[in-house]
RODREN-638031 format. One record per residue (C-alpha): residue in three letters; x, y, z; residue number from 1. Coordinates in steps of 0.05 Angstrom, whole numbers, plus 32768, in hexadecimal, padded with zeros to 4 digits. Example, Ala and Ser with C-alpha at 12.3 -4.5 7.8 and 13.67 -1.06 7.14 Angstrom:
// RODREN-638031
+------+------+------+------+-----+
: rest :    X :    Y :    Z :  nr :
+------+------+------+------+-----+
:  ALA : 80F6 : 7FA6 : 809C :   1 :
:  SER : 8111 : 7FEB : 808F :   2 :
+------+------+------+------+-----+
END
This chain:
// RODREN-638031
+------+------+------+------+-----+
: rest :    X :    Y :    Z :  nr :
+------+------+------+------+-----+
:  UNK : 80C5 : 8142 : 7F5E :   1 :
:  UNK : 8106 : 811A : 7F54 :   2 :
:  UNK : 8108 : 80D5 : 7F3C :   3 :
:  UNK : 8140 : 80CA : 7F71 :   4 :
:  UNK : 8106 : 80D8 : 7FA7 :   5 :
:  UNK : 80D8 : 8099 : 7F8C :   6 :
:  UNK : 8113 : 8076 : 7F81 :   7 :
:  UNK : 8148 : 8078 : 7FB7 :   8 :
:  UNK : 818E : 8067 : 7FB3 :   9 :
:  UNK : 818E : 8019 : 7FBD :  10 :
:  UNK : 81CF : 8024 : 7FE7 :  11 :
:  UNK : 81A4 : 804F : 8020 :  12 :
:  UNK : 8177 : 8008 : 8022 :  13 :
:  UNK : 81B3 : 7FD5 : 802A :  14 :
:  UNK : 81DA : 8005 : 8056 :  15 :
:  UNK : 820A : 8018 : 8021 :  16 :
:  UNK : 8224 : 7FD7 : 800A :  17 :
:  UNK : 822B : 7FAB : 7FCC :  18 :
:  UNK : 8248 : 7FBB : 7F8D :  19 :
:  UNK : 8231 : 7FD0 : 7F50 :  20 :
:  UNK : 8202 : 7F92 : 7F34 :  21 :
:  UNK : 81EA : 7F8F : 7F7E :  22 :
:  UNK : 81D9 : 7FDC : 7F7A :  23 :
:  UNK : 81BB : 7FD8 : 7F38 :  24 :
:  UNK : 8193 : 7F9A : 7F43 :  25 :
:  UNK : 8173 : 7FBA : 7F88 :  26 :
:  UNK : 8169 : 7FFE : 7F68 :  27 :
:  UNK : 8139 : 7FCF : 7F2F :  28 :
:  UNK : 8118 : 7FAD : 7F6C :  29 :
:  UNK : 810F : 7FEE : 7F94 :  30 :
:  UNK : 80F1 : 8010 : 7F53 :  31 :
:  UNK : 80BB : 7FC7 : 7F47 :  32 :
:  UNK : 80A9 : 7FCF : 7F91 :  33 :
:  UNK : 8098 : 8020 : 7F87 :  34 :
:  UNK : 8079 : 800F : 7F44 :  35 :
:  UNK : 804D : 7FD4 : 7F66 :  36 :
:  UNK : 8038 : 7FFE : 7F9C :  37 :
:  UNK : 8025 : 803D : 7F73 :  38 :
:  UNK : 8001 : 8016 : 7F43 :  39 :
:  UNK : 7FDC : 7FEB : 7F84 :  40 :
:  UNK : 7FC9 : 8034 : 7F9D :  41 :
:  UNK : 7FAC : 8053 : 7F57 :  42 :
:  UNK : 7F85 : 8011 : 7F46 :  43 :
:  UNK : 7F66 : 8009 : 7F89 :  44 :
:  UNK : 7F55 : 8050 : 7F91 :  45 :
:  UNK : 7F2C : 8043 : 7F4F :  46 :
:  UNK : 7F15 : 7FFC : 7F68 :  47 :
:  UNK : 7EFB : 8023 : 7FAB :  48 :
:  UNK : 7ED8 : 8057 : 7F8A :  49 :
:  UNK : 7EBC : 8023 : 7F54 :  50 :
:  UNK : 7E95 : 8004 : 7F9B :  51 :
:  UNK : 7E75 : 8044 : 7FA7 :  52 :
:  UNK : 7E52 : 803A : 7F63 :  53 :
:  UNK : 7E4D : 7FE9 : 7F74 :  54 :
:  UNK : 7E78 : 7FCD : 7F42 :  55 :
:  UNK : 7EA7 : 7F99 : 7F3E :  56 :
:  UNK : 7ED4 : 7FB9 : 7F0B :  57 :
:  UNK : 7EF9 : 7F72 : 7F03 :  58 :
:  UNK : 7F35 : 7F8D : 7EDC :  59 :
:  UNK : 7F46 : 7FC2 : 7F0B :  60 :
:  UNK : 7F3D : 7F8F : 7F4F :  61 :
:  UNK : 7F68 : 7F5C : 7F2F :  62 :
:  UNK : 7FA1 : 7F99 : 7F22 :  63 :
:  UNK : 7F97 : 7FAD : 7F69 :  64 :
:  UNK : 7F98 : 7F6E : 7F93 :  65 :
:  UNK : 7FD6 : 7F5C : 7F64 :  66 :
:  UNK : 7FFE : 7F93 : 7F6B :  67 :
:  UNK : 7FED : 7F9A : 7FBC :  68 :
:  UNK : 8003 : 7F56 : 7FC8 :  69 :
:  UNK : 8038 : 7F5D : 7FA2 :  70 :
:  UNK : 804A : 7FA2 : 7FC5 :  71 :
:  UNK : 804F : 7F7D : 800A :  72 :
:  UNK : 8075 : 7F46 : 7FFA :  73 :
:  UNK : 80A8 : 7F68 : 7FD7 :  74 :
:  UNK : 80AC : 7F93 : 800F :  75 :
:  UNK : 80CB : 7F53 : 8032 :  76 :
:  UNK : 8102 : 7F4B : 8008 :  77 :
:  UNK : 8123 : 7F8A : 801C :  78 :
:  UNK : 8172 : 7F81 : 803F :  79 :
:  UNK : 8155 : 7FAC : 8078 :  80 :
:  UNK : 8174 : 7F8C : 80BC :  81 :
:  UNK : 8143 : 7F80 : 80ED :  82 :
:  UNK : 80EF : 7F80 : 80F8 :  83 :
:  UNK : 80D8 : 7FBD : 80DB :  84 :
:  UNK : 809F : 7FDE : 80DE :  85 :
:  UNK : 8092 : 7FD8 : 8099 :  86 :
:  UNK : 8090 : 7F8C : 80A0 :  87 :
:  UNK : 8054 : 7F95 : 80D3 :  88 :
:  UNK : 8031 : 7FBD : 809B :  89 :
:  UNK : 8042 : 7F87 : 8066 :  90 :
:  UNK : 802C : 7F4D : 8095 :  91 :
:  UNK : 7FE2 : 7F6E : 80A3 :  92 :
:  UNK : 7FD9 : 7F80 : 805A :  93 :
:  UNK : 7FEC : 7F3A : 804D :  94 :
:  UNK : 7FB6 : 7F24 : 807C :  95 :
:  UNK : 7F7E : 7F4D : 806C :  96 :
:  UNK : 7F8E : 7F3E : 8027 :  97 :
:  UNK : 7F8E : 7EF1 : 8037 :  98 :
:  UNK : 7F45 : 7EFD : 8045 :  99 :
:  UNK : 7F33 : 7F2E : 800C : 100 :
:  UNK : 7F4B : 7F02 : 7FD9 : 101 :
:  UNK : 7F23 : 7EC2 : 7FE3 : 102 :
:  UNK : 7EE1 : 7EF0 : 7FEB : 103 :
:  UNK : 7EE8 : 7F12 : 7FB5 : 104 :
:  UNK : 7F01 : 7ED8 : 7F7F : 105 :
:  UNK : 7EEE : 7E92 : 7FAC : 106 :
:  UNK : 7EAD : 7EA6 : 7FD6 : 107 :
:  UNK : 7E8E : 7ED5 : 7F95 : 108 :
:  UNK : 7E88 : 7F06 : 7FCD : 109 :
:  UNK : 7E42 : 7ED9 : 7FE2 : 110 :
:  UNK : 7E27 : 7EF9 : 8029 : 111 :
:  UNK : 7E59 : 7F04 : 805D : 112 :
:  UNK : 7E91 : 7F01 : 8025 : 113 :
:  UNK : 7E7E : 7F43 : 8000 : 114 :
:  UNK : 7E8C : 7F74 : 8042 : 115 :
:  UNK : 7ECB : 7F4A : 8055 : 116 :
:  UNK : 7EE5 : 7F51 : 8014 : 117 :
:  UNK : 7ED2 : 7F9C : 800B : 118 :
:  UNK : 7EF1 : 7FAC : 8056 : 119 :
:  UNK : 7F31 : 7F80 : 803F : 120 :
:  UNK : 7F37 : 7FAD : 8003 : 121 :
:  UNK : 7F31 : 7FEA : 802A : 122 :
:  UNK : 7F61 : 7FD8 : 805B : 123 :
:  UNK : 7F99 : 7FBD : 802B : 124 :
:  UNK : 7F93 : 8000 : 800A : 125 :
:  UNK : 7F9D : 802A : 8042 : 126 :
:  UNK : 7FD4 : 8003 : 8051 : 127 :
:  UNK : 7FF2 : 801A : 8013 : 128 :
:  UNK : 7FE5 : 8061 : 801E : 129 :
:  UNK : 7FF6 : 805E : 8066 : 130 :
:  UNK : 8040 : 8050 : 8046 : 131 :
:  UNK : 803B : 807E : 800E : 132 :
:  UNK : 8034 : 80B6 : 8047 : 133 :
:  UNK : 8069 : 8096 : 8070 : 134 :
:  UNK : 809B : 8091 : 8031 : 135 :
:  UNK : 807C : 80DD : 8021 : 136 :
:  UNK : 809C : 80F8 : 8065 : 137 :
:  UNK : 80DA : 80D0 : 8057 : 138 :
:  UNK : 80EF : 80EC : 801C : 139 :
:  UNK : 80CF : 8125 : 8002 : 140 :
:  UNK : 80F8 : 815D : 8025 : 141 :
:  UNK : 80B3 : 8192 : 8035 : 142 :
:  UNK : 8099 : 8159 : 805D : 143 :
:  UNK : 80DE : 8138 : 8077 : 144 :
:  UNK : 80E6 : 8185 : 8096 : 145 :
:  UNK : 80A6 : 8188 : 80BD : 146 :
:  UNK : 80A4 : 813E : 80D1 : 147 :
:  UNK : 80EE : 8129 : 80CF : 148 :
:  UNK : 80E3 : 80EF : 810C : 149 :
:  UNK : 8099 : 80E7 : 80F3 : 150 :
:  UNK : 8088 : 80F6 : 8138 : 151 :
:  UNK : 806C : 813C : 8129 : 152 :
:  UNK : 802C : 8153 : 8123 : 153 :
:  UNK : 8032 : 815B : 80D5 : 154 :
:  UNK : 8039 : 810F : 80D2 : 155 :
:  UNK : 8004 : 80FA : 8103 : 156 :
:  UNK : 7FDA : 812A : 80EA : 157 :
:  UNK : 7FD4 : 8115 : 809B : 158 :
:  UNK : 7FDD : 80C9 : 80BA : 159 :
:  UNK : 7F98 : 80D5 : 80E6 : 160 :
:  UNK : 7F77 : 80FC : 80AD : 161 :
:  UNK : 7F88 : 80C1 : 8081 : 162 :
:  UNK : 7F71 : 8090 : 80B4 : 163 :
:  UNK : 7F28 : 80BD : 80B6 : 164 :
:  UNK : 7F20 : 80B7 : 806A : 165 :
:  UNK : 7F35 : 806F : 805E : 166 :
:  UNK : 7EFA : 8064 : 809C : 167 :
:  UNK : 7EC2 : 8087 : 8073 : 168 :
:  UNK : 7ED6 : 806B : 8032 : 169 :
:  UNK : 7ED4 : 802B : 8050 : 170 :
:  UNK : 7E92 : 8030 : 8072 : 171 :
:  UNK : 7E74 : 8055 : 802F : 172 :
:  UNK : 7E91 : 8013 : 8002 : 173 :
:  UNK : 7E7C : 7FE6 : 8037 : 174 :
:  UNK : 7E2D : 8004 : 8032 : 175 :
:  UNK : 7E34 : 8016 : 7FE4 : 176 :
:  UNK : 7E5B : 7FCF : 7FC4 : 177 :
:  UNK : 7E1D : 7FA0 : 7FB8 : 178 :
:  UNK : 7E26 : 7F6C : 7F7E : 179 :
+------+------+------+------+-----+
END
C-alpha cells in the first residue's frame, strides 16, 4: 500500500491552494489526524475485546478515549467548505463520547454508568471504523472501482456488515463488562 494513500496530498484537502509552508504544515496535520485515528481504532479494538474478559485495561481506555476525541476534533479543523458529512460523524462521536467519559472516569462506572459507558465506547469506535471504510473506498483504488460514488452495493454492503458486528460486539460487551 502507498504511503500517499494514508496520507493524501494536502492540496486535494484545501482545493489546491497555499504555498509551500501551508502545504507542508497541512500534510503534518493530515498525517496527526490519520495517526490519531488509527491508533483510536487499534486501542479500542483491544479495549473492546478486554470487556469480553471484564477488564478495565486502564492504559489501553485512556489511549483510546484520547486519541478518539482527539480524532473528531481534529477532523474540524479541516479547510473543507461547507457542512460535511464527516462533521455529523465527528459531532455524534463527540456526543456519545461526552457521556462515555464521565462514566467511565467521574461515575466509576457505579450502576447505570457501567452500560452507558460500555455502549459510548462501542459507538465512538464504530464511528471510527465507519470512516476508516469510508476513507477505504476513497482511496484505495480496488475499492474506489467497485464503489466509486459509494452508492454501490460494495459500499453498503461492508457498511451493513460492519453495522451487524459493531451490534453484537456491543451487546456481547454490554452482557460480559462487569467491574
Amino acid at each position: 500500500m502507498s504511503l500517499t494513500i494514508l496520507f493524501p496530498d494536502p492540496r486535494i484537502l484545501a482545493g489546491g491552494q497555499g504555498g509551500h509552508l501551508v502545504s507542508f504544515g497541512l500534510r503534518l496535520y493530515t498525517n496527526l489526524h490519520v495517526v490519531e485515528s488509527l491508533v483510536g481504532i487499534v486501542s479500542g479494538f483491544v479495549v473492546l475485546f478486554g470487556m469480553f474478559a471484564a477488564d478495565r485495561l486502564d492504559g489501553w481506555t485512556a489511549v483510546f478515549l484520547a486519541t478518539t476525541v482527539a480524532t473528531s476534533v481534529t477532523g474540524f479543523f479541516f479547510p473543507f467548505r461547507g457542512f460535511k458529512p464527516s462533521y455529523v460523524v465527528g459531532i455524534l462521536s463527540m456526543i456519545v463520547l461526552g457521556a462515555a467519559i464521565p462514566a467511565r472516569y467521574g461515575f466509576d462506572l457505579a450502576g447505570a454508568w457501567r452500560w452507558i459507558y460500555v455502549v459510548g465506547a462501542v459507538v465512538a469506535l464504530y464511528f471510527n471504523v465507519f470512516v476508516l471504510i469510508v476513507q477505504a473506498f476513497q482511496k484505495l483504488p480496488a475499492l474506489h472501482a467497485v464503489a466509486p460514488t459509494q452508492r454501490e452495493p460494495p459500499f453498503q454492503v461492508a457498511q451493513l456488515a460492519t453495522l451487524a458486528m459493531f451490534l453484537v460486539l456491543g451487546t456481547l460487551a454490554v452482557i460480559r463488562f462487569h467491574v
